[in-house]
Residue, then its C-alpha position, 0 to 999 in steps of 0.5 A: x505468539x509474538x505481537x506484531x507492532x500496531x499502526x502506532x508503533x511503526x509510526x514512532x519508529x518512522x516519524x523522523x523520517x517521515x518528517x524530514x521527507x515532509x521538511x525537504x519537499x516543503x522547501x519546494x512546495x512550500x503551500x503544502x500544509x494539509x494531506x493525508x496518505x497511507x503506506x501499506x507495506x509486507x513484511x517477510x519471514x526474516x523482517x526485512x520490508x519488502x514492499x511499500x505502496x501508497x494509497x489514499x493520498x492526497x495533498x503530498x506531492x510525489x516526491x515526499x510520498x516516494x521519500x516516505x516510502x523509501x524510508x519505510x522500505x528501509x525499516x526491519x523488523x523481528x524476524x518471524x512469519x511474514x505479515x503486512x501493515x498499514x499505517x495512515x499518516x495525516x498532514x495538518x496546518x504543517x504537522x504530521x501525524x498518525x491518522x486514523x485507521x481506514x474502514x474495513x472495505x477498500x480505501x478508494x473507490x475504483x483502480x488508480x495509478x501513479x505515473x503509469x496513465x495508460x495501464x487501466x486495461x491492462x488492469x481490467x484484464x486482470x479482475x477475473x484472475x484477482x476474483x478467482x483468488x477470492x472464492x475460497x474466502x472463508x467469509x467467516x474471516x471477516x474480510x469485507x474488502x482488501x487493496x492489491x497493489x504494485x510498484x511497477x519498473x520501467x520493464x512493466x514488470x512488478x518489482x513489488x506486490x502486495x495484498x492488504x486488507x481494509x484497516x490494516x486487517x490481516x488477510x489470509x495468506x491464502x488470498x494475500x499470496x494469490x491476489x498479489x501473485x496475479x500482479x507480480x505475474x502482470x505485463x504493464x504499460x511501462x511508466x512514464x518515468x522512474x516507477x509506476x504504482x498500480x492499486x487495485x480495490x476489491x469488495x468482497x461481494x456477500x462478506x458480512 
């Protein structure tokens, strides 16, 4: 069975990336010395990337976290079944680095969005659908918690979605094509400018 790249190893593959998005928007920003985000991604049958979208981010400004994800868009990988990924990136005194892995539940506490202030009831007319995906969750899987989230186009449309589970956890593509489905099938609140990001937490409610 081929081994997919760990957090480590996707991160030595970005980090000059990922540093000269920090150098670039340090020029303009230059009190930004302390942060921290993490970029989950999915990753398709032939390699290519096909969704990036941030979450658990803090002291980055928006510019380096979509010129982060951009360059992890851009990344391909070994053609195989597709997969997800999750790496946590941490800004210190000025250097960045890779951080630590999140906890196995959701990574924030309730939905956020990026640019797109007015889509929180479009959100919530999706939980039953997203609750829906997780009934025939083999608890026995150990998932205790996944972050579902979009890019969103000036359309509100989806341009992007995808399902990742707590600590870069593999989801079963089952739940994983079912909850990012709801999102890719949503009609949004267009974002206030250039692309918008929904990111919705679920707890799986009795998982061990």
């Amino acid at each position: 069975m081929r081994k997919l790249p760990d957090a480590a190893a996707i991160y030595a593959r970005l980090e000059s990336g990922l540093v000269r998005c920090y150098e670039l928007g340090k020029k303009t920003t230059p009190e930004m010395t302390d942060g921290k985000l993490t970029l989950n991604a999915s990753i398709d049958a032939n390699g290519k990337t096909t969704c990036v979208i941030p979450s658990d981010h803090t002291g980055l400004t928006q510019d380096v976290e979509d010129c982060m994800s951009a360059r992890f868009t851009a990344e391909t990988f070994d053609e195989g079944a597709a997969w997800s990924a999750a790496v946590p990136i941490v800004l210190r005194g000025g250097v960045l680095a890779r951080g630590e892995s999140a906890p196995d539940t959701a990574v924030i506490d309730s939905v956020e969005t990026i640019r797109m202030p007015d889509a929180f009831e479009a959100v919530e007319a999706l939980e039953p659908a997203l609750q829906a995906c997780l009934r025939s969750t083999d608890r026995s899987a150990g998932v205790r918690g996944l972050l579902v989230g979009a890019r969103v186009g000036a359309d509100g449309r989806a341009q992007c979605a995808l399902a990742s589970g707590g600590g870069g956890r593999a989801l079963p593509a089952g739940v994983s094509e079912c909850t990012s489905g709801v999102l890719r099938a949503a009609k949004f609140p267009p974002p206030k400018r250039g692309s918008g990001i929904v990111l919705v937490p679920i707890n799986v409610v009795g998982s061990k």
